[in-house]
C-alpha positions as CSV (number, residue, x, y, z in Angstrom):
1,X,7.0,12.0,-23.5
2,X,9.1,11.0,-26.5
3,X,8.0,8.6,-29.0
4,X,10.9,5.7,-27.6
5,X,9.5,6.4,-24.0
6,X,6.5,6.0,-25.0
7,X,6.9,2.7,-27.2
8,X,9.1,1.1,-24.3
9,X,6.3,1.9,-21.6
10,X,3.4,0.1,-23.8
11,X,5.8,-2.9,-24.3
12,X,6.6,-2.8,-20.6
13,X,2.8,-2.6,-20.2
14,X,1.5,-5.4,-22.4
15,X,4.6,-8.0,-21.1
16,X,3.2,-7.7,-17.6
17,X,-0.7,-7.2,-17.6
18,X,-1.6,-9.5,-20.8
19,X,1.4,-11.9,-22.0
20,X,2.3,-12.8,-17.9
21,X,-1.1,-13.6,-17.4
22,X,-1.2,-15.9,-20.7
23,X,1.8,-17.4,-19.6
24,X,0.5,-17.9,-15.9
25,X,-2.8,-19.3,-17.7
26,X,-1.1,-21.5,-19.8
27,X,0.9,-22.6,-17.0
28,X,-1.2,-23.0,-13.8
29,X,-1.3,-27.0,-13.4
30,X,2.4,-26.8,-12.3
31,X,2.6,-23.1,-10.2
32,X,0.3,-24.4,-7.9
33,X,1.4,-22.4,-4.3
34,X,4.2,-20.5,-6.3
35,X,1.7,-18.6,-6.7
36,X,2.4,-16.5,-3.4
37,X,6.0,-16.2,-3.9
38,X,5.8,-15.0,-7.4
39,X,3.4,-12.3,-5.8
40,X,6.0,-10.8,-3.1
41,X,9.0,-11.3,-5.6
42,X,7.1,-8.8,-8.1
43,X,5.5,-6.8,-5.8
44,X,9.5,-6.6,-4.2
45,X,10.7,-5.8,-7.9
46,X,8.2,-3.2,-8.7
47,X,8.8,-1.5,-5.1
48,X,12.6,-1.1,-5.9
49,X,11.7,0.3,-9.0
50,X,9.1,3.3,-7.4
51,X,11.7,3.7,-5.0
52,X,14.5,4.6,-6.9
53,X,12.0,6.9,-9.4
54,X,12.5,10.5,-7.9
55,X,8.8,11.3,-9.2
56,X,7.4,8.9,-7.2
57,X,5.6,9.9,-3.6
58,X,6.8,7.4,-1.0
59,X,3.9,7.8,1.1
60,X,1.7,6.2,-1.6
61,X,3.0,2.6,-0.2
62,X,1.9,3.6,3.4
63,X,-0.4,6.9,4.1
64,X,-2.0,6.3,7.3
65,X,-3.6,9.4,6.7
66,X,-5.4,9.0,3.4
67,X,-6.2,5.2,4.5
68,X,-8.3,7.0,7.7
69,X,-9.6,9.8,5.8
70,X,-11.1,7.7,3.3
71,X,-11.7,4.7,5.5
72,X,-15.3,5.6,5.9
73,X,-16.3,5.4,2.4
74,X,-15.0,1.6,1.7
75,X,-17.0,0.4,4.8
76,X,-20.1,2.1,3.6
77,X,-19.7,0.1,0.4
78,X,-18.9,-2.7,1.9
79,X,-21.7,-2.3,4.2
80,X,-24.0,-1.9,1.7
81,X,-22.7,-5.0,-0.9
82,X,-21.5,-7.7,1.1
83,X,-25.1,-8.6,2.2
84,X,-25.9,-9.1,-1.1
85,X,-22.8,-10.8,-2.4
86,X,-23.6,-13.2,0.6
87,X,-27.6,-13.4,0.0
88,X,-26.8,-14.3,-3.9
89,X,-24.5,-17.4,-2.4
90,X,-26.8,-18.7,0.1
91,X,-29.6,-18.6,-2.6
92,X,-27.3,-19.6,-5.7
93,X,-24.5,-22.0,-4.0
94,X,-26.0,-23.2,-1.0
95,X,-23.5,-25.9,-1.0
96,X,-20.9,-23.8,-0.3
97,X,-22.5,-21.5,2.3
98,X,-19.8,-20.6,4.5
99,X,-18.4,-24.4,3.9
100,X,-14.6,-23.1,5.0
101,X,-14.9,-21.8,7.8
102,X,-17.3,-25.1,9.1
103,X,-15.2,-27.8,7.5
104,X,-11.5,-25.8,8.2
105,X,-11.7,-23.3,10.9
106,X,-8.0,-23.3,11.9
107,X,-7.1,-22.7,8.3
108,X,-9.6,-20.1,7.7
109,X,-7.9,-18.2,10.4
110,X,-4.9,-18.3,9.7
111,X,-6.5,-17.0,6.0
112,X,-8.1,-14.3,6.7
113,X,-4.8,-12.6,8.9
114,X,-2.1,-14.1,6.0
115,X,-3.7,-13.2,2.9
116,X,-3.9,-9.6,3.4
117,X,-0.4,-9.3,4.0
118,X,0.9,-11.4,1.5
119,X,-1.4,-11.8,-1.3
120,X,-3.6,-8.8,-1.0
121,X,-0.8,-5.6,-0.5
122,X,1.6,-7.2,-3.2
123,X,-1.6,-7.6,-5.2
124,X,-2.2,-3.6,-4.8
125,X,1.3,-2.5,-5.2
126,X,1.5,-4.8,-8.3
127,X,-1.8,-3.7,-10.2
128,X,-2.4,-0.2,-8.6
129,X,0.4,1.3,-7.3
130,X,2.6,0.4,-10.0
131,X,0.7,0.7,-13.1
132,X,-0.6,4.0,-11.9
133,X,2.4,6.0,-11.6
134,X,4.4,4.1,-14.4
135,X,1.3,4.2,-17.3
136,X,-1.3,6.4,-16.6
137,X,0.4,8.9,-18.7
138,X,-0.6,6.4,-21.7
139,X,-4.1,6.7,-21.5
140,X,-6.2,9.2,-22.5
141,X,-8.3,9.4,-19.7
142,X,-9.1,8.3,-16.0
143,X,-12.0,6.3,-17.1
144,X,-9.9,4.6,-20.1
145,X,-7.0,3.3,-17.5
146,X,-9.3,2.2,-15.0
147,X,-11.1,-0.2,-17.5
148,X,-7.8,-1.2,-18.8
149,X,-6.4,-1.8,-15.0
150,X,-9.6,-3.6,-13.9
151,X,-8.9,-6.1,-17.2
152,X,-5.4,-6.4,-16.2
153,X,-6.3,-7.6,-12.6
154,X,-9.0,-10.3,-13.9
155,X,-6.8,-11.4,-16.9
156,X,-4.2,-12.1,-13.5
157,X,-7.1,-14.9,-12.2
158,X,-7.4,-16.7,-15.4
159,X,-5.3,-19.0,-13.9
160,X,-8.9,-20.2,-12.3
161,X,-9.9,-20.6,-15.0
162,X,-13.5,-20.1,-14.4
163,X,-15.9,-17.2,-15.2
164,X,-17.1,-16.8,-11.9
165,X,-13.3,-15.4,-10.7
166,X,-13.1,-13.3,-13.7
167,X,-16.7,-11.6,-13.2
168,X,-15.4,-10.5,-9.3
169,X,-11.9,-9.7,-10.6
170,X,-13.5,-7.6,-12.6
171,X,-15.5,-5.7,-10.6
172,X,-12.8,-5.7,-7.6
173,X,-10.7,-4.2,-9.9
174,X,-12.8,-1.1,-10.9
175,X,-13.7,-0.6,-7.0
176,X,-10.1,-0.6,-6.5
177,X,-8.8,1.5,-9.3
178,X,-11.1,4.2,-8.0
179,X,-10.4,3.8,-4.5
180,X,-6.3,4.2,-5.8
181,X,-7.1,7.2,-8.3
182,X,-8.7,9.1,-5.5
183,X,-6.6,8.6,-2.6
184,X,-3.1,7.4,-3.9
185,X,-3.1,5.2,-0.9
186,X,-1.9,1.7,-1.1
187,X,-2.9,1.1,2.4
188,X,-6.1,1.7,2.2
189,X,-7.1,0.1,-1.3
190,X,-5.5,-2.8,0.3
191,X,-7.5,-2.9,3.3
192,X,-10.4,-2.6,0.9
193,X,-9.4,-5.6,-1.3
194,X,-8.9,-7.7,2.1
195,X,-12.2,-6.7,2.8
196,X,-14.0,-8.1,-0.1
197,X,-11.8,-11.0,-0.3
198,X,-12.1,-12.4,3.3
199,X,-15.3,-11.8,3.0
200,X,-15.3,-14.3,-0.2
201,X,-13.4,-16.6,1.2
202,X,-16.1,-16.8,4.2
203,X,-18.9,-17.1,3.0
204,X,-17.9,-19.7,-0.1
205,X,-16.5,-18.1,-2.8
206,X,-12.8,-19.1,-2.2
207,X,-13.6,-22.4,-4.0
208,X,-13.5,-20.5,-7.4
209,X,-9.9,-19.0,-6.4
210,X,-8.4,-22.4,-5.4
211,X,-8.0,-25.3,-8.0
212,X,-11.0,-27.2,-6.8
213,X,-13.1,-24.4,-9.1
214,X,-10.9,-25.6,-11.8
215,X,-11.4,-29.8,-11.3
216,X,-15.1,-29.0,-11.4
């Protein structure tokens, strides 16, 4: 890689996992439900961009076959965490025990089918598939880019501006980044992510992804 590649790829880099974010921090009291739509525009603008690269593998953005072959091993973790995530909100947050689905049943729903199609894939294609194939090449190792992309994907939910959505961002993100690195499979980190996250959004923790984490 030559030194202007190389310079061009970190700016590219920085501009969309640390001075987007800032801006999307900075500006969060008016995006409200853009949100969404700024999602699917750059997860559409970073797809055109794979697609016309001749080094990228299309199958990345849809292998069945990794997704099944590696299917067992996200529902053994999940199997294993999401009692506990759950037992620490009953205990911690009682308040919000599994408040949406009581209070807005309908709406939950329609949540748990809509946002893993449109907030959790572009999510996936925009902090995994992306960043993968366009920067790993700047880090010096696996473990380095996968702390860098977990940052990236909770500096994306400062926006909520609480610590709680940071913390899980966090954490998501490293789950994810070695679900991607080992399968290549946008599928199935995706079905992974909409794991986790219907699962918060059941049993309470949505309230620190919507602006109601923010008022309090």
């Amino acid at each position: 890689m030559t030194g202007s590649r190389r310079i061009r790829l970190w700016t590219e880099f920085l501009a969309l996992y640390a001075i987007v974010p800032a801006v999307v921090f900075t500006c969060r009291s008016i995006l409200g439900w853009l949100i969404i739509p700024m999602l699917v525009v750059s997860a559409s603008a970073m797809t055109f961009v794979l697609l016309r690269d001749t080094g990228f593998d299309r199958r990345q953005l849809w292998d069945a076959q990794s997704a099944r072959n590696g299917l067992t091993g996200i529902v053994r973790r999940f199997v294993l965490g999401a009692p506990v995530l759950a037992l620490g909100v009953y205990v911690i947050r009682p308040d919000l025990w599994l408040n949406f689905p009581r209070s807005e049943p309908w709406l939950w729903g329609a949540l748990m089918v809509v946002y893993p199609l449109w907030s959790v894939y572009p999510q996936e294609i925009i902090f995994r598939t992306f960043p993968t194939h366009r920067y790993r090449s700047l880090f010096s190792s696996p473990r380095v880019f996968m702390l860098t992309n977990a940052v990236g994907f909770a500096a994306a939910h400062l926006l909520f501006a609480n610590t709680i959505a940071l913390v899980l961002s966090l954490v998501g993100g490293l789950l994810f980044v070695q679900t991607y690195l080992a399968t290549r499979s946008t599928l199935l980190v995706a079905v992974e992510h909409a794991l986790w996250g219907d699962l918060i959004f059941t049993i309470g923790l949505g309230w620190y992804f919507f602006g109601g984490s923010v008022a309090g």
